[in-house]
VEXDREN-2710 file (C-alpha; in Angstrom, 1 decimal):
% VEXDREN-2710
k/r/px/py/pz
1/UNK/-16.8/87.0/-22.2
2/UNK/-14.8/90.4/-21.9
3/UNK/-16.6/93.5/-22.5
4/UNK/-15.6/93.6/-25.8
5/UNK/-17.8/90.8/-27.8
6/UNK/-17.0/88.9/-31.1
7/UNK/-19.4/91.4/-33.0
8/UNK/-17.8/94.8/-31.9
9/UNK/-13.9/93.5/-32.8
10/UNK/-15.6/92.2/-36.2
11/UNK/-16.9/95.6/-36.8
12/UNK/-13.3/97.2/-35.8
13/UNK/-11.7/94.9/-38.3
14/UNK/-13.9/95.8/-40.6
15/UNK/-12.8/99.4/-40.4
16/UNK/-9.2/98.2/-40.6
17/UNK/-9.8/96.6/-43.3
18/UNK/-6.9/94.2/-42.3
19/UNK/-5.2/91.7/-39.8
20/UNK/-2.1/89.6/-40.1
21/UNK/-0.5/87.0/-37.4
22/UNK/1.1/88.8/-34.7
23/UNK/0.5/86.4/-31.3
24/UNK/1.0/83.3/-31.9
25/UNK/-2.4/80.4/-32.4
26/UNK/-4.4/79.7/-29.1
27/UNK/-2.1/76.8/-27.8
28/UNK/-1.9/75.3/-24.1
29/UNK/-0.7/78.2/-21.6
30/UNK/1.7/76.2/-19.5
31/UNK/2.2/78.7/-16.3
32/UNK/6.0/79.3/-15.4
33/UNK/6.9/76.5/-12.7
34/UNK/4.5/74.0/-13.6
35/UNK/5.4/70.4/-13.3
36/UNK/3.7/68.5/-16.1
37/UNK/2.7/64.9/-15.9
38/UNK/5.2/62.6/-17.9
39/UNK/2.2/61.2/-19.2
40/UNK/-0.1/63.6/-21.4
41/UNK/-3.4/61.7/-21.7
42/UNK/-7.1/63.1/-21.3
43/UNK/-10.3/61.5/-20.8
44/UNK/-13.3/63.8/-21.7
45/UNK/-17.0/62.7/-21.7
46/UNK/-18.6/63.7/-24.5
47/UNK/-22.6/62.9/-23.8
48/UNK/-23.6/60.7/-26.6
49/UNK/-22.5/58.7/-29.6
50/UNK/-21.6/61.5/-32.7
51/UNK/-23.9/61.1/-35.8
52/UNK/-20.9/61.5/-37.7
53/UNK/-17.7/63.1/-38.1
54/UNK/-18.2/64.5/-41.5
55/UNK/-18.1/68.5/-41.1
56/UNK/-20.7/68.9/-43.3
57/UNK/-23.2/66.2/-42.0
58/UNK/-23.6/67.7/-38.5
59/UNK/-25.4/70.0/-36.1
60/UNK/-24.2/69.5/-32.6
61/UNK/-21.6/70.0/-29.9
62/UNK/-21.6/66.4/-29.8
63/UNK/-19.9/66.2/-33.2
64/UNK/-18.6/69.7/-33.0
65/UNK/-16.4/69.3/-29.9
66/UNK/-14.4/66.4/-31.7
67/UNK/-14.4/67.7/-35.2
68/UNK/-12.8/71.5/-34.0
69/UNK/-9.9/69.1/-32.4
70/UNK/-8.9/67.1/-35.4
71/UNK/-9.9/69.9/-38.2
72/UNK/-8.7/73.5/-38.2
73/UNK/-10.2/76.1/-40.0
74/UNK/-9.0/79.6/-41.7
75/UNK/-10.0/81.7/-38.7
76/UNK/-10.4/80.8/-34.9
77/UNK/-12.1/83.2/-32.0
78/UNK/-10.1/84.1/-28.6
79/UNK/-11.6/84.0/-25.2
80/UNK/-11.5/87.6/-25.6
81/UNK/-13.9/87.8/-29.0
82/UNK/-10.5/88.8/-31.1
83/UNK/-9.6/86.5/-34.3
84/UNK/-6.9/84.3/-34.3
85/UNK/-5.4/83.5/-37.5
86/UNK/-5.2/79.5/-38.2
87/UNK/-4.7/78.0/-41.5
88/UNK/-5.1/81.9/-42.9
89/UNK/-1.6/83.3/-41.6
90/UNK/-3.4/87.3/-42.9
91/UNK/-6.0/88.5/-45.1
92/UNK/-7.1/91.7/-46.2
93/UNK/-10.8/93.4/-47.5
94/UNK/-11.8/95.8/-50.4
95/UNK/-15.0/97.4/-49.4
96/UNK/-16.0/94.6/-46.9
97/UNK/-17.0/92.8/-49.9
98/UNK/-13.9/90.9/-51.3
99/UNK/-12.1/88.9/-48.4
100/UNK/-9.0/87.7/-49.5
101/UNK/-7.5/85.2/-47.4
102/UNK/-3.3/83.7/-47.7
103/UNK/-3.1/80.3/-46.4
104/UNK/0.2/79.7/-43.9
105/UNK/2.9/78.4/-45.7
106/UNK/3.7/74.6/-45.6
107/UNK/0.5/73.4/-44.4
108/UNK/-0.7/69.3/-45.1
109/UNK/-3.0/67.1/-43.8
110/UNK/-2.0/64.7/-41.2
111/UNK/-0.8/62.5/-44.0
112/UNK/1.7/64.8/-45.1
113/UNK/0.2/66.2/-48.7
114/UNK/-0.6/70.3/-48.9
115/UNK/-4.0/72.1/-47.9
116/UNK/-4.4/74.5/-50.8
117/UNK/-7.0/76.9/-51.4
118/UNK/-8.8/74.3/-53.7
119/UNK/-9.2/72.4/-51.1
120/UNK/-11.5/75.7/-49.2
121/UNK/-13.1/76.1/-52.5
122/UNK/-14.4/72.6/-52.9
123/UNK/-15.6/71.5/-49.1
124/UNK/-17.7/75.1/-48.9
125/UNK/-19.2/73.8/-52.5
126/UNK/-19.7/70.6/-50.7
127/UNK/-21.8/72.2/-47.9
128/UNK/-24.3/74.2/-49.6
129/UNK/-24.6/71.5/-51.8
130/UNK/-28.1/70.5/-51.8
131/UNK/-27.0/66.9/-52.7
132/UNK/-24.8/66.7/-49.5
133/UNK/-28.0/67.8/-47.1
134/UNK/-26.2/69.6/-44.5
135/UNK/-27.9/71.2/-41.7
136/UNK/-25.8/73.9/-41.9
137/UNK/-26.4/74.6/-46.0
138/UNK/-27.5/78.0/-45.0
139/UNK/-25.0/79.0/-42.9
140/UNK/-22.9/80.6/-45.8
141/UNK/-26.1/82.2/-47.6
142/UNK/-26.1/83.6/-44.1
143/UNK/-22.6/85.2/-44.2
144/UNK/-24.2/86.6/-47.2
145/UNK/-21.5/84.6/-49.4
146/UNK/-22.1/85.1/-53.3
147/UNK/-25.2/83.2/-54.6
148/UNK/-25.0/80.3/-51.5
149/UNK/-28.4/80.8/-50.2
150/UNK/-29.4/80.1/-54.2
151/UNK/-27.0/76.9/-54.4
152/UNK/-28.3/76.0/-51.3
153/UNK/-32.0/76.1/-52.9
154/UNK/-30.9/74.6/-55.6
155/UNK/-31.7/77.5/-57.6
156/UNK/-27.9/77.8/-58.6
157/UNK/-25.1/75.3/-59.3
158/UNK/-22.6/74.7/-56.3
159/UNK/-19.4/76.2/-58.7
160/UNK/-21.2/79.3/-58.9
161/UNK/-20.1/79.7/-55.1
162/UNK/-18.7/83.3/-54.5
163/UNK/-15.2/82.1/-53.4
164/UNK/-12.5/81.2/-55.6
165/UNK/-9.1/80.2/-55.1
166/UNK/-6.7/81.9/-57.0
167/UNK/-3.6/80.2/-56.4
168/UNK/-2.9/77.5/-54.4
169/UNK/-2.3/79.7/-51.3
170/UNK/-4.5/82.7/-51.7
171/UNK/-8.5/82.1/-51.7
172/UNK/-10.8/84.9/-52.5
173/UNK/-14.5/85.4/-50.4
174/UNK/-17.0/87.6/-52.3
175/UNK/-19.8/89.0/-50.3
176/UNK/-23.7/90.3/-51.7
177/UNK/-22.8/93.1/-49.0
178/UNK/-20.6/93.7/-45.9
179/UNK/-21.6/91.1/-43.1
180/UNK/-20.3/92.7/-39.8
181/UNK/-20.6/88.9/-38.3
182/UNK/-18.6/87.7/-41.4
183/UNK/-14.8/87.0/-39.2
184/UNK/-16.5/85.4/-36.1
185/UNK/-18.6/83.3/-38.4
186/UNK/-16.1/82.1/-40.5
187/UNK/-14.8/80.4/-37.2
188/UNK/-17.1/77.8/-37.2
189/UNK/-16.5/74.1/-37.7
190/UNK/-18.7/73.3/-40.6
191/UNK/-16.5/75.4/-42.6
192/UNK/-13.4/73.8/-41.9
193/UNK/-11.3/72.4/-45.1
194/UNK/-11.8/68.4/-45.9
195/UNK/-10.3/66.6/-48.4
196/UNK/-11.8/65.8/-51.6
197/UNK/-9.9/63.1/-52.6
198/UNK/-10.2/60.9/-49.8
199/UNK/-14.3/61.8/-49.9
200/UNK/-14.6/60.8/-53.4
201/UNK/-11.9/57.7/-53.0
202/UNK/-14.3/56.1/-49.9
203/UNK/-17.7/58.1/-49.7
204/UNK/-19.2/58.2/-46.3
205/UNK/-16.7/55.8/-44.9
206/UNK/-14.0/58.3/-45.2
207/UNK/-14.1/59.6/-41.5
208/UNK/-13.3/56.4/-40.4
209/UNK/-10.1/56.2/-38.5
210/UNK/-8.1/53.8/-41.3
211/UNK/-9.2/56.7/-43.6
212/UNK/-9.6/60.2/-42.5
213/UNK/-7.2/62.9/-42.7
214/UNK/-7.3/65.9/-40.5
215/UNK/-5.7/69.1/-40.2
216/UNK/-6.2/70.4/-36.8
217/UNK/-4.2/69.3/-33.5
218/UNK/-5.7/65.6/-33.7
219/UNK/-6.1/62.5/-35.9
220/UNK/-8.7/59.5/-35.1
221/UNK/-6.7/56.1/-34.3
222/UNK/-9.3/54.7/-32.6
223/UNK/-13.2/54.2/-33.0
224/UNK/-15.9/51.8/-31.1
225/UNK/-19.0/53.2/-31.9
226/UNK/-21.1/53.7/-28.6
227/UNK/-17.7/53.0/-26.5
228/UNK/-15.1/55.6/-27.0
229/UNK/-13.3/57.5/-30.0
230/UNK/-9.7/58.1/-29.9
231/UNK/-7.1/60.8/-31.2
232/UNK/-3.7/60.9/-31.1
233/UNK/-2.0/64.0/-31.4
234/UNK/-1.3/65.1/-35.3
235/UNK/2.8/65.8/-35.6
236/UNK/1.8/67.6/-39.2
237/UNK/-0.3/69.8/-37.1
238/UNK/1.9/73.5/-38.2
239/UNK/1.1/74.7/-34.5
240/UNK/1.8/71.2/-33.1
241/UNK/5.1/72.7/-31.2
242/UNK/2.7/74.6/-29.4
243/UNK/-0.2/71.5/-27.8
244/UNK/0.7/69.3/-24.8
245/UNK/-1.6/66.4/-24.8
246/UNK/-0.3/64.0/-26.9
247/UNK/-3.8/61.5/-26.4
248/UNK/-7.5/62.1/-26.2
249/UNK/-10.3/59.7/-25.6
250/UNK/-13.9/60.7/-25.8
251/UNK/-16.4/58.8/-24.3
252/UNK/-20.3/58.7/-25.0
253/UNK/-22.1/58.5/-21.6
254/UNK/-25.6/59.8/-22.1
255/UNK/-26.7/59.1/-18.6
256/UNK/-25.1/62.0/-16.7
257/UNK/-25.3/59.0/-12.7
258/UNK/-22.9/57.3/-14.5
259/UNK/-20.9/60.5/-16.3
260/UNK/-20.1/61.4/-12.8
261/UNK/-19.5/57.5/-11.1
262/UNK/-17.0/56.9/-13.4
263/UNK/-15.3/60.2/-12.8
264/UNK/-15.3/59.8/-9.0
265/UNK/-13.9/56.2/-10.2
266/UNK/-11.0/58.4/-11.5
267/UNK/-11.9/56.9/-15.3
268/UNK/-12.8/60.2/-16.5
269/UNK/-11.4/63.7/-16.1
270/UNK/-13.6/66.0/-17.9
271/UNK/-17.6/65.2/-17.8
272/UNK/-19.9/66.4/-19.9
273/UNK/-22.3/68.0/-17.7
274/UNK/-23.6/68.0/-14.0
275/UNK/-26.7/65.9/-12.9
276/UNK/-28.9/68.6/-11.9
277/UNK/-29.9/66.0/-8.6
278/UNK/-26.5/66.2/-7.3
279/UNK/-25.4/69.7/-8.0
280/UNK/-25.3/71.1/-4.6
281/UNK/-23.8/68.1/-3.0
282/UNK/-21.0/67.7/-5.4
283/UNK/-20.1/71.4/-4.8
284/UNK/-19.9/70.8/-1.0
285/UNK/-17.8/67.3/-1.3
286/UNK/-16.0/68.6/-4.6
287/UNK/-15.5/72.1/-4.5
288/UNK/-13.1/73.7/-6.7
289/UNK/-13.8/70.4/-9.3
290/UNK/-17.1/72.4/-10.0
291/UNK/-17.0/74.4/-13.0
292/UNK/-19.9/77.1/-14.1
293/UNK/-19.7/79.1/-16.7
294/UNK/-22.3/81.4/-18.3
295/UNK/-22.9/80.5/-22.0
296/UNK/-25.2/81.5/-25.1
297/UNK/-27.3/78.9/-25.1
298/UNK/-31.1/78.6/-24.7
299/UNK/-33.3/75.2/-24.2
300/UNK/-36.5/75.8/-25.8
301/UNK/-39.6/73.2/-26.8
302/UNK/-39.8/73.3/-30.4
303/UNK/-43.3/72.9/-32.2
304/UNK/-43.9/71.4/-35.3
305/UNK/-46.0/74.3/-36.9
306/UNK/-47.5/72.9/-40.0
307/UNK/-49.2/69.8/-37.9
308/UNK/-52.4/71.0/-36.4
309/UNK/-52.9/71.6/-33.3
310/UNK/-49.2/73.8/-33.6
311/UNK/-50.4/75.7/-37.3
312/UNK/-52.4/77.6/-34.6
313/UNK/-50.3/79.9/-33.1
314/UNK/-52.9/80.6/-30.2
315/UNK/-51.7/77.4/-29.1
316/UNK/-48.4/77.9/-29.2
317/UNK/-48.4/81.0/-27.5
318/UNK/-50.9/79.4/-24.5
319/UNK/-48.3/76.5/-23.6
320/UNK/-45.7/79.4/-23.4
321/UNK/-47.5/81.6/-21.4
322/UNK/-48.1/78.3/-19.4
323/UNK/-44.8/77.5/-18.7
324/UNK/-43.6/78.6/-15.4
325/UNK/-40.1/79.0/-16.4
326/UNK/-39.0/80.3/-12.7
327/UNK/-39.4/77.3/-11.3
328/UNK/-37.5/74.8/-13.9
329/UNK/-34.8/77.3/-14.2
330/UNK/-34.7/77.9/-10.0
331/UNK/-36.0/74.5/-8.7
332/UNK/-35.5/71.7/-11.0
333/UNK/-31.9/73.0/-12.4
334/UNK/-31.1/75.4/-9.8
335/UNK/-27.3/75.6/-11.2
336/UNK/-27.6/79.2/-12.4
337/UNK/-29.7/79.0/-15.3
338/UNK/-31.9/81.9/-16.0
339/UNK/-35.8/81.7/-17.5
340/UNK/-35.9/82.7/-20.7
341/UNK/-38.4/84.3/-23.2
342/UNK/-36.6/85.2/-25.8
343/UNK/-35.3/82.8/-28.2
344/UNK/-31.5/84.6/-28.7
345/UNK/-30.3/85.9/-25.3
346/UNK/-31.0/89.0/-23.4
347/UNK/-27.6/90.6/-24.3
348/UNK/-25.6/89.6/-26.9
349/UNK/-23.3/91.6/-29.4
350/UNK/-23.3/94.6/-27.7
351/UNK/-27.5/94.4/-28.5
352/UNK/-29.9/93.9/-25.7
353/UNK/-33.0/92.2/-26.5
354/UNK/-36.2/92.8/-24.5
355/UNK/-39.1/89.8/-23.1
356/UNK/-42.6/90.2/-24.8
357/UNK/-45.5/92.0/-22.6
358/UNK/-46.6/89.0/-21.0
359/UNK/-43.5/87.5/-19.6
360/UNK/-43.6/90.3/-16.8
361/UNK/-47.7/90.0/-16.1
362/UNK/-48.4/88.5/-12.6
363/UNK/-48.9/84.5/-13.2
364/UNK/-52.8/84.7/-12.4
365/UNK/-53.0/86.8/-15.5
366/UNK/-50.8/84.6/-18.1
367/UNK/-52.6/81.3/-17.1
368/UNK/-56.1/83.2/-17.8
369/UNK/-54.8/84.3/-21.0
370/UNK/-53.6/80.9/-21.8
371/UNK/-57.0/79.3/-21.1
372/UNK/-58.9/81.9/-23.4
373/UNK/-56.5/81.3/-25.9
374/UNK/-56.6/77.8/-26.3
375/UNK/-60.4/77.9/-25.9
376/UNK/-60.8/80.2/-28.9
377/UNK/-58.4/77.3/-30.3
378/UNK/-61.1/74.7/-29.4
379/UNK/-59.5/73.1/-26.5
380/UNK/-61.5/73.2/-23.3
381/UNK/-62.3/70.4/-20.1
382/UNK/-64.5/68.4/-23.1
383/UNK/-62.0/68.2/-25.6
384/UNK/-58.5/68.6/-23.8
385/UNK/-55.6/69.5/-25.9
386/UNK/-53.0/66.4/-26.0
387/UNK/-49.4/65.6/-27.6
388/UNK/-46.4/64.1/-27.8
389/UNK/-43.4/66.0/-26.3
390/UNK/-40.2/64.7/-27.4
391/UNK/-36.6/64.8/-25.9
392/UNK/-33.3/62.6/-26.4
393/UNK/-32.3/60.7/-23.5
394/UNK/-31.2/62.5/-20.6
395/UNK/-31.8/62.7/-17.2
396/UNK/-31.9/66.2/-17.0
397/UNK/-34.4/66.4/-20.0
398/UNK/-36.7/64.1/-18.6
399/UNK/-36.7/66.1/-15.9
400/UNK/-37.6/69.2/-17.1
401/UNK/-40.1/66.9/-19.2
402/UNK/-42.0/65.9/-16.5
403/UNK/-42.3/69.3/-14.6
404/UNK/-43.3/71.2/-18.1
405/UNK/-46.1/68.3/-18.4
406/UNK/-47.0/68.7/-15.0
407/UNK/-47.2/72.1/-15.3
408/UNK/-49.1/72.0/-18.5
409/UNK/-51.5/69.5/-16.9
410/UNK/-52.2/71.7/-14.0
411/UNK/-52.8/74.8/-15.5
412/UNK/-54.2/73.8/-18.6
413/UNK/-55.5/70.5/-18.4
414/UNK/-53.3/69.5/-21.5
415/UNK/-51.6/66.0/-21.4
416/UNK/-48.3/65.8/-23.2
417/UNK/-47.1/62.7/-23.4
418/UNK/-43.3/61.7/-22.9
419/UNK/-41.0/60.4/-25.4
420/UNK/-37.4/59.1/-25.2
421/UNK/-35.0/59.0/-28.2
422/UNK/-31.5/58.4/-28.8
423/UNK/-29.6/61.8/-30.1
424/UNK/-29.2/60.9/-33.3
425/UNK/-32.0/59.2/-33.7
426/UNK/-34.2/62.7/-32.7
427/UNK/-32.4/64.3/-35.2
428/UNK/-33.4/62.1/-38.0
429/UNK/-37.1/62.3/-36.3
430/UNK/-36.7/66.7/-36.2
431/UNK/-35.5/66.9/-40.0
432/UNK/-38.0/64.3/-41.2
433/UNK/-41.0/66.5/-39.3
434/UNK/-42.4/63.0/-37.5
435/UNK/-43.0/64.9/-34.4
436/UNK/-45.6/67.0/-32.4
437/UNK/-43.1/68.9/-30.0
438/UNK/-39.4/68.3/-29.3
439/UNK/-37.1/69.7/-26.8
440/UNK/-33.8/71.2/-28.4
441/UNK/-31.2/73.9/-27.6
442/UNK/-29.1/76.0/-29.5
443/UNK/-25.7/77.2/-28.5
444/UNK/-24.4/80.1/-30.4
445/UNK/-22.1/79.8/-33.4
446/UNK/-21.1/83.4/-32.7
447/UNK/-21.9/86.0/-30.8
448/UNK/-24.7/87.6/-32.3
449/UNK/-28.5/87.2/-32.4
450/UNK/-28.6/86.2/-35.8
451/UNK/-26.9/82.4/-34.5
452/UNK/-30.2/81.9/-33.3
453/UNK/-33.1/83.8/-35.1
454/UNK/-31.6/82.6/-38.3
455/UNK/-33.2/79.0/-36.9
456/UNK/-36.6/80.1/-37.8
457/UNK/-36.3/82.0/-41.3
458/UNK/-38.2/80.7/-44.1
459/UNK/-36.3/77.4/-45.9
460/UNK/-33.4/77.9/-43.5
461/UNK/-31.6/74.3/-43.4
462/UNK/-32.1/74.4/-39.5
463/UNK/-35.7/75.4/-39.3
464/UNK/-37.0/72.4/-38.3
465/UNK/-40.1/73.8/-37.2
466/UNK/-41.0/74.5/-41.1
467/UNK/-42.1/78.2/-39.0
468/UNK/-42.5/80.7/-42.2
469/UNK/-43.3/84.6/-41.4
470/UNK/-42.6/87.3/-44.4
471/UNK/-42.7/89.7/-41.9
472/UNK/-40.3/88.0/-39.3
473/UNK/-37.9/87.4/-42.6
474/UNK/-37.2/91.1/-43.3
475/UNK/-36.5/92.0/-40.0
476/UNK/-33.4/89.8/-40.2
477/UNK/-32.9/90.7/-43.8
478/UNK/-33.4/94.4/-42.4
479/UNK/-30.9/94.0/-39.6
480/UNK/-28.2/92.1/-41.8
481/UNK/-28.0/95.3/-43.8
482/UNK/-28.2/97.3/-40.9
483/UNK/-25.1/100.2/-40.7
484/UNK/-24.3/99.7/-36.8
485/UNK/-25.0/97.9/-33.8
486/UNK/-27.4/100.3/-32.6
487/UNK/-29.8/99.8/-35.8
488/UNK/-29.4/96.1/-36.1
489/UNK/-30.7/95.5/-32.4
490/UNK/-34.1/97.4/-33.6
491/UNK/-34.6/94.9/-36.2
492/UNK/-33.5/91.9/-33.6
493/UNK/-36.2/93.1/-31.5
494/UNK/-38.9/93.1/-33.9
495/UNK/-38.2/89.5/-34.9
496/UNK/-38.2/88.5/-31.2
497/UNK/-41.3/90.3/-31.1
498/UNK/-43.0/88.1/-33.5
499/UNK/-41.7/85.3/-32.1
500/UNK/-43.5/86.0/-28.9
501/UNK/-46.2/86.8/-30.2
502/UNK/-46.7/83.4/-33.3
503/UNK/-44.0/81.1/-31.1
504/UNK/-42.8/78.3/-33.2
505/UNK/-40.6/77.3/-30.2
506/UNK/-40.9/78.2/-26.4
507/UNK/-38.2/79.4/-25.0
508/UNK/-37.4/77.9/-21.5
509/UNK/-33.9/78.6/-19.4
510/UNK/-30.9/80.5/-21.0
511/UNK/-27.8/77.8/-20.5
512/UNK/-24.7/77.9/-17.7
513/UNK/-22.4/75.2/-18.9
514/UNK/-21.1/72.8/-15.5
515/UNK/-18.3/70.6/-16.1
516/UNK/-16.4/68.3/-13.2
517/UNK/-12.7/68.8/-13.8
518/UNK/-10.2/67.2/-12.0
519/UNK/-7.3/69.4/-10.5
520/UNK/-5.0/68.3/-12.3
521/UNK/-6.1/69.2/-15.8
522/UNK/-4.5/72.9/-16.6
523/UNK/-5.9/75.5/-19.4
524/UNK/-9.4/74.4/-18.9
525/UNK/-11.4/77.7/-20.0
526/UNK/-14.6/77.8/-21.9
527/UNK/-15.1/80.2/-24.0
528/UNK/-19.2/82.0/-23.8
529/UNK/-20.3/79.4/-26.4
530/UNK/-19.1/76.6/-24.3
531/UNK/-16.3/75.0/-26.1
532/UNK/-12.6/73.9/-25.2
533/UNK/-10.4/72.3/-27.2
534/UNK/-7.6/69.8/-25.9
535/UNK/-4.8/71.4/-27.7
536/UNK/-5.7/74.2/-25.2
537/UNK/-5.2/72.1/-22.1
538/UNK/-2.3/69.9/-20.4
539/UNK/-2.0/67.5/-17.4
540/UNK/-0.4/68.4/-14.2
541/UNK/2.0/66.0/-12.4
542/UNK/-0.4/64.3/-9.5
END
């Protein structure tokens, strides 16, 4: 990302107090004297099977990656942290309160009928909805939206919502008190329109591809569930002048061997990720088909905190302090990856965010401290600490699996036992609290700290952990009222503090993203989360 993150243009729109269209949407970039392929057809891997396709019913990059192709939402984020205006052509603020938002003229679903500000209204009603149980039913009480962290509760009634449309075209945001973050959040993809009639016509079947209507670049056509998904580009789209591809497939290879065989096998032009086991050598036979990228994103173990042993936070913290994160990030990844001991990121938002004490003692000293704390736990030689550690299937997370048990093992004398799930099949297993410990990541919705300490607030929809500190709660509430960038990086630090010290996750490497791409695939640019979107790409002529 350029110097200038998400969070400090946010702020400097807030001062303007306005922003219209003036450049265009983020569209493919074809370079003057390019010679495009006649045929405008990409192949991306996208690492598993999506638990669904419903906005509002999802959590991942897995789902996200498809859903921000075939569904557009008000607001988008450049490369370089400004907002792009989508299906809001302008909007304007009183007070950085009231958000009023005008939707482009002429825009429909891919089926041709309009997208009105209705249509806003009802999916965010939808998604704090307790009834709907979406993991991101927070999110909006988190933009600090009118009485959505109530509905979300179910304290309050979803039409009691602070956003209202007040004509077809024009939808009005009311805010409980200016959210700096507010723009750059509103970019994410569980907020993006859906229909309600075509929800309440055929319930959950209604992302099927027979059904669903879309308003982004892309519709489904085609779906084999654990074989491939298919979208054809959406000629309603009101950028479509604007995207090349006219064809996506995405296909769900978990195991990252066969990811990368069936891209040497020319079947695939984008993978997923990079086996960690063949890194070095593909950059040597590959070269320039090697893609890093720096991205906010951290892998942590995540403890279940109200199942003893894990209620004990002297536990916690010895596995963390037990954890040499050097080595997995160095040695068993080795791709750029940095340790981590902080949950959020080191910098982020124009904040910087420092490690707790212990992360910079010498080794001898953490492991000592990690044996007298899980003694005074009651775990000792006689009664050795033991668990379950959990991770979807992977080869890079069993990996790491097996050198954090080792490790464990060696410096503790604490067995954790493996445990392979399907992806969506963890999730079911995280948000029904069946576990001991589970590895997860978190890539940021936006570029500030609050994407990831929100994860551990009390009742928050993604705080799988069930992790509850009154203290750790008003430091974000403190740093969500906070009047600059300055102040609300004081309040980041004392949450991180407290999370080094109770430690209802343990933070492990801080992400690069690696992609194979073939050559001939132009526009291919992640942004700092991560993410690319076809419409932003096109195919050479090879």
């Amino acid at each position: 990302m350029k110097p200038q993150t998400r969070n400090h243009i946010a702020l400097s729109l807030l001062t303007l107090g306005i922003l219209s269209a003036c450049s265009g949407a983020l569209a493919a970039t074809v370079p003057a004297g390019t010679t495009l392929a006649e045929k405008q057809e990409l192949v991306r891997n996208n690492g598993s099977e999506p638990a669904s396709l419903d906005p509002h019913k999802v959590e991942s990059d897995v789902e996200f990656n498809i859903i921000s192709d075939i569904f557009d939402g008000l607001v988008a984020v450049k490369k370089d942290g400004s907002i792009e205006p989508r299906l809001a052509e302008k909007w304007e603020n009183k007070d950085n309160t009231v958000w009023i938002f005008h939707l482009r003229p002429g825009i429909t679903w891919s089926d041709g009928t309009a997208i009105t500000a209705k249509d806003v209204v009802w999916s965010w009603q939808r998604l704090v909805d307790p009834k709907t149980a979406s993991p991101y039913a927070s999110y909006p009480g988190n933009m600090h939206i009118v009485n959505a962290a109530d509905i979300a509760q179910g304290k309050k009634t979803p039409d009691t919502l602070g956003v209202k449309a007040l004509d077809d075209s024009t939808l009005e945001v009311t805010l409980t008190q200016p959210t700096a973050s507010f723009l750059p959040m509103l970019a994410h993809p569980s907020l993006v329109p859906v229909d309600s009639v075509l929800i309440n016509r055929f319930g959950d079947k209604w992302t099927k591809p027979e059904h669903i209507v879309t308003s982004g670049a892309y519709k489904i056509t085609d779906w084999v569930v654990n074989e491939r998904i298919v979208a054809q580009r959406n000629t309603r789209y009101w950028d479509n002048k604007a995207t090349v591809i006219n064809k996506v497939t995405y296909l769900p290879i978990n195991a990252e061997t066969a990811d990368v065989n069936r891209y040497k096998a020319g079947e695939i032009d984008i993978t997923y990720t990079i086996p960690v086991n063949q890194f070095a050598q593909l950059k040597k036979t590959l070269g320039d088909q090697v893609h890093v990228a720096p991205q906010l994103a951290t892998y942590y173990y995540e403890f279940n905190t109200t199942k003893p042993p894990f209620n004990d936070p002297r536990v916690r913290r010895a596995l963390n302090m037990a954890l040499d994160k050097d080595v997995i990030a160095d040695k068993v990844m080795a791709q750029g990856q940095r340790p981590a001991w902080v949950v959020s990121q080191p910098e982020i938002g124009g904040v910087k965010i420092a490690s707790p004490d212990y992360a910079s003692w010498p080794r001898e000293k953490r492991l000592a401290e990690a044996k007298k704390l899980l003694n005074e736990a009651g775990f000792n030689d006689e009664h050795p600490l033991s668990f379950s550690l959990l991770y979807n299937t992977m080869e890079t997370h069993q990996r790491i699996a097996i050198a954090a048990s080792s490790m464990w093992q060696k410096n503790l004398g604490v067995n954790a036992k493996l445990q392979n799930q399907e992806w969506k099949t963890m999730l079911d297993t995280m948000h029904t609290g069946n576990f001991d410990a589970v590895r997860y990541a978190w890539i940021a919705d936006y570029a500030d700290a609050a994407t990831f300490l929100n994860n551990f607030r009390t009742g928050d929809s993604e705080n799988t952990s069930k992790y509850s500190n009154p203290a750790y709660d008003e430091a974000l509430k403190s740093a969500a009222k906070a009047k600059d960038v300055a102040e609300r990086g004081k309040y980041y630090q004392q949450a991180e503090d407290i999370l080094g010290e109770d430690v209802p996750a343990i933070p492990v490497y801080h992400y690069v993203r690696t992609h194979l791409v073939k050559p001939w695939v132009g526009g291919f640019e992640p942004d700092s989360l991560g993410v690319y979107l076809t419409k932003d790409l096109y195919i050479k002529q090879h």
